[in-house]
N, C-alpha and C positions, 0 to 999 in steps of 0.2 A: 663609729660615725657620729658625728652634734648635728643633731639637728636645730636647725633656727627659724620661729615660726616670727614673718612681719605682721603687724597688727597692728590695726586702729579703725575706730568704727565710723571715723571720719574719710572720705573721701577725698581723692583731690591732693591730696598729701605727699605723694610722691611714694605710696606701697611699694606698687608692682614696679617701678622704675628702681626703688630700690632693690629688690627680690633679684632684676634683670642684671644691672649694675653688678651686685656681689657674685653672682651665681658665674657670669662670664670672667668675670677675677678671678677668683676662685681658682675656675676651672685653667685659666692662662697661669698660674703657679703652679700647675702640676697636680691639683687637689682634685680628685673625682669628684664630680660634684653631678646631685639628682634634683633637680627642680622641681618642685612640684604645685600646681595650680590650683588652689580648692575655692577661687575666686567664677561660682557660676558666668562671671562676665568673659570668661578667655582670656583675658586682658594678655596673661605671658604667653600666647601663642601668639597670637597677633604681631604682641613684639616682636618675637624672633621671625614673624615670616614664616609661621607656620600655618597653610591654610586651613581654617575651620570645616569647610567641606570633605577635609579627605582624616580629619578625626576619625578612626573607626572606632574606639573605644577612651574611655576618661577615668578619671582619679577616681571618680564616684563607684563602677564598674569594680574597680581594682580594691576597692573598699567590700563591697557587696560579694565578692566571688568567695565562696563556702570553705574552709580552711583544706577540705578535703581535693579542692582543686585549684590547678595551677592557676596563677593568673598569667593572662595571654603578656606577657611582656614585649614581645614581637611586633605587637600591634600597640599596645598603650605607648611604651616610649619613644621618642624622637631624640637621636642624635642631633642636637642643633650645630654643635663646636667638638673639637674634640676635647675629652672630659666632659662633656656637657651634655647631660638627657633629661629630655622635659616629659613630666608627666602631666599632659594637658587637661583641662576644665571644657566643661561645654554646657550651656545655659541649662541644661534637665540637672545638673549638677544640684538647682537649686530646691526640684524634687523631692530629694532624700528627706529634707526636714518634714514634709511635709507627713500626713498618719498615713496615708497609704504607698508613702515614699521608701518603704523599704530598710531606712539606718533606724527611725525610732522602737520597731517592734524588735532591733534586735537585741541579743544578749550582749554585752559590754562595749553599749555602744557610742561610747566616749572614747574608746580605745580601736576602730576598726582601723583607724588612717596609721595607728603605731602600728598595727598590726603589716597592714598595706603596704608599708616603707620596709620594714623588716624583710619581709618575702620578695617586695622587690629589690632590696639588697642582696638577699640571698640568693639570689638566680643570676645575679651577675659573675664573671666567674671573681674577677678584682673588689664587686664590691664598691660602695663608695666610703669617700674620706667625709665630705658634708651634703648636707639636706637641707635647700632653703625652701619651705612653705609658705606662698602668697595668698594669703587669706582673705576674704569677702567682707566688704565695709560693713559690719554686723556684726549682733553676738548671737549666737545660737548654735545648735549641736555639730555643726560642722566647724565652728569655732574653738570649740570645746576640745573635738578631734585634735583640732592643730597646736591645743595646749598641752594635750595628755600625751603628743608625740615631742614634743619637744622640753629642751634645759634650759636656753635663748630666747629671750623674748627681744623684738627689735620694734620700738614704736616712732616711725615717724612722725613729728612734730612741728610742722610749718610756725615758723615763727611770724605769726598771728593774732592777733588780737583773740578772735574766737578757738581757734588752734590751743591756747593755751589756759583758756578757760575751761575745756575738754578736758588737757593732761592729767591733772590731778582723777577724776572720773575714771578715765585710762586703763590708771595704773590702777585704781580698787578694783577695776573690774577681772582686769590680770590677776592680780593678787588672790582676790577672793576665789575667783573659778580655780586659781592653782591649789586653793588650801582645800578647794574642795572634792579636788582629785586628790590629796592628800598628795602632795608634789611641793618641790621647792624649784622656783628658775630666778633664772636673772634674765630681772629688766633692765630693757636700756633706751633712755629716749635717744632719738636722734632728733637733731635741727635742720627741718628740711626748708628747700624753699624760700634764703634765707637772702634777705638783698643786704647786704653791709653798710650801703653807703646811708640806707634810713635809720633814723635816730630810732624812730620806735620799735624798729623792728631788732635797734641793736639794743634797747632798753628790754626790750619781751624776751630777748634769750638771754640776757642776765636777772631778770626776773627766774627763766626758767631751770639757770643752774641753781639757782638763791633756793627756790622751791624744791628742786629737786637733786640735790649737788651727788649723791651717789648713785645716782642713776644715767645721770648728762654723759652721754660720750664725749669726749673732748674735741669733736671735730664737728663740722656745721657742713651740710651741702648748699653749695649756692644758688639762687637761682641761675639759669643757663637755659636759654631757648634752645641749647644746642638736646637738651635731654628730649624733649616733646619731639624734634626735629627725626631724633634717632627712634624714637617707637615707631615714628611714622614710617620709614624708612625697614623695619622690622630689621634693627640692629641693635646690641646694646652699645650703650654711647663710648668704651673703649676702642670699638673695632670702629662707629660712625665717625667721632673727632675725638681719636686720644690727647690730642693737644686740648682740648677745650677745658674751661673750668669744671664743669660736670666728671670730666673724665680724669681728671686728674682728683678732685675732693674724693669721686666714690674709689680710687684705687688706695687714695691714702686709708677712707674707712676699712676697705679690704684687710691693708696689712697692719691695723690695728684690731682685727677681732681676731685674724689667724695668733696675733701676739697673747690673744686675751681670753677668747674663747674658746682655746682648747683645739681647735681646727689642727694645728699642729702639733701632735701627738708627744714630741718631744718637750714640749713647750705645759706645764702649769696653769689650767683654766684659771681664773677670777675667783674666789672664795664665794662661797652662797652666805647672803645676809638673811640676818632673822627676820622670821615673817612677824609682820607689827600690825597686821588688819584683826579685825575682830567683827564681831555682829553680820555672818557669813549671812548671804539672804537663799529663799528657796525657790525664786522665780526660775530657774530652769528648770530644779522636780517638778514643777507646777508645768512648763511648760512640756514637757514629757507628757509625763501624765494624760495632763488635756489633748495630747497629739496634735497640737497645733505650733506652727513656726513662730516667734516671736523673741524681740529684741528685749533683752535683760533691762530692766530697772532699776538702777540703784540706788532710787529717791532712799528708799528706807537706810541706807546706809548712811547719809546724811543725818546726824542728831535734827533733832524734830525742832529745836531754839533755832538751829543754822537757815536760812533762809537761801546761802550760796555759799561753795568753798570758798576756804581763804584766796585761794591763788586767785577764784572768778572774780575777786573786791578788785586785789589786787593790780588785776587786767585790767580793769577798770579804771583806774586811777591812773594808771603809764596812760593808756590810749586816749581818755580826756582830756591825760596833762598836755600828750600829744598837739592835742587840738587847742588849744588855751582856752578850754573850759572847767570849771571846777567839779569835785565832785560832787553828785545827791546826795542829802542828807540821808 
């Protein structure tokens, strides 16, 4: 099974639209696919039209249940499609980080959600082929979870001005948290959100391949009122308007990670690149420790001369040029 965890600590970005999007492809190629929501907000139940009221149990529960006992599967999953089971979020989700929340006192507890996926793979009689994890705009132990479970990492990218002054941030923070579960994944930004017809916006994603050229998936989602349309609707935007632009760019993304990521068994995933971060920092032992929830820092990873990444100058200088104004000294 690959699992693929989305991520980015920014919001708004097109996460869960993405998660939904792959998750129902996926699953229309014939790929068992297990969703799963460690996003406290619900966001992928919603989408699919799953009501929150009749949640009886969540990802968090299925994290928490004692290895000596089953996890109720009966109850956590929903059939949304066929090939398609969501393992839903519900706002106590956000709980867990918390010291009396249960994940932090336990033993390897960066590891309960790989654990979690496992056993609920293992109870199926088939089993599944992929595992898309939509993870919560933050970094903290439930984040961690969704790193130490996964090989895929997928960062949507709005191609933004502040979007992409983020990226670079992003990816150390991926980086680091993966070196520090002693783990190797591939990242991959994606281009979400992306309007073509703006100059700046076509200037910020060739900035953002320049920046980052082995990491850039080669394909860009566009923007599409038809995507917002189809959450509302609790549908993913294939089944909402397959004809629309949203549904056609995310089915293309689809069959370029099944090409790429291993999803297809027969198929040769992507090679793992050498990890190139250094100066790991210790704000999540700290945050352990102290038993308290909170968002990783990675001022210190920045050299102490640097005042802002390259890429943030460089955002800088597109979106002023944008405006016909020059840059500050």
């Amino acid at each position: 099974m690959r699992v693929i965890a989305i991520i980015n600590q920014k919001g708004g970005c097109g996460k869960t639209t993405t998660a939904i999007s792959l998750a129902s492809i996926f699953a229309k190629r014939n790929f068992r696919t297990l969703l799963v929501d460690l996003d406290p907000q619900g966001h992928c139940a919603a989408g699919l039209a799953v009501p929150e009221s009749r949640i009886e149990t969540d990802i968090g529960d299925a994290m928490l249940t004692p290895e000596g006992r089953n996890i109720d599967c009966a109850r956590l999953l929903w059939r949304v499609a066929r090939n398609l089971d969501l393992a839903p979020s519900r706002m106590k989700l956000a709980a867990l980080e918390s010291p009396k929340g249960g994940l932090v006192t336990q033993e390897n507890r960066e590891r309960k959600l790989a654990r979690a996926i496992e056993r609920i793979a293992g109870s199926s009689p088939a089993g599944y082929d992929v595992c898309l994890i939509d993870c919560p705009p933050s970094v903290g132990l439930l984040t961690y979870n969704a790193l130490a479970a996964s090989k895929e990492i997928v960062i949507p990218v709005e191609t933004s001005y502040f979007s992409l002054q983020g990226a670079a941030r992003q990816v150390a923070t991926v980086r680091s948290l993966a070196r520090r579960l002693g783990m190797r994944v591939r990242i991959r930004l994606l281009p979400t959100l992306h309007d073509p017809s703006s100059p700046l916006a076509r200037d910020l994603l060739d900035e953002l391949k320049r920046q980052f050229s082995s990491y850039v998936v080669p394909l860009v989602i566009r923007f599409d009122t038809a995507l917002k349309e189809a959450s509302s609707f609790g549908q993913p935007i294939d089944d909402y308007a397959p004809e629309s632009m949203g549904a056609s760019d995310y089915r293309d993304l689809g069959e370029w990670l099944i090409q790429h990521a291993g999803i297809d068994r027969s198929i040769e995933p992507d090679e793992f690149e050498a990890a190139e971060l250094s100066g790991l920092h210790s704000a999540l032992d700290e945050m352990i420790a102290e038993r308290r929830p909170a968002e990783i820092d990675l001022s210190e990873d920045q050299p102490a001369t640097q005042e802002r990444p390259a890429s943030a100058s460089r955002a800088d200088e597109i979106y002023l040029r944008a405006q016909g104004l020059t840059k500050p000294a």
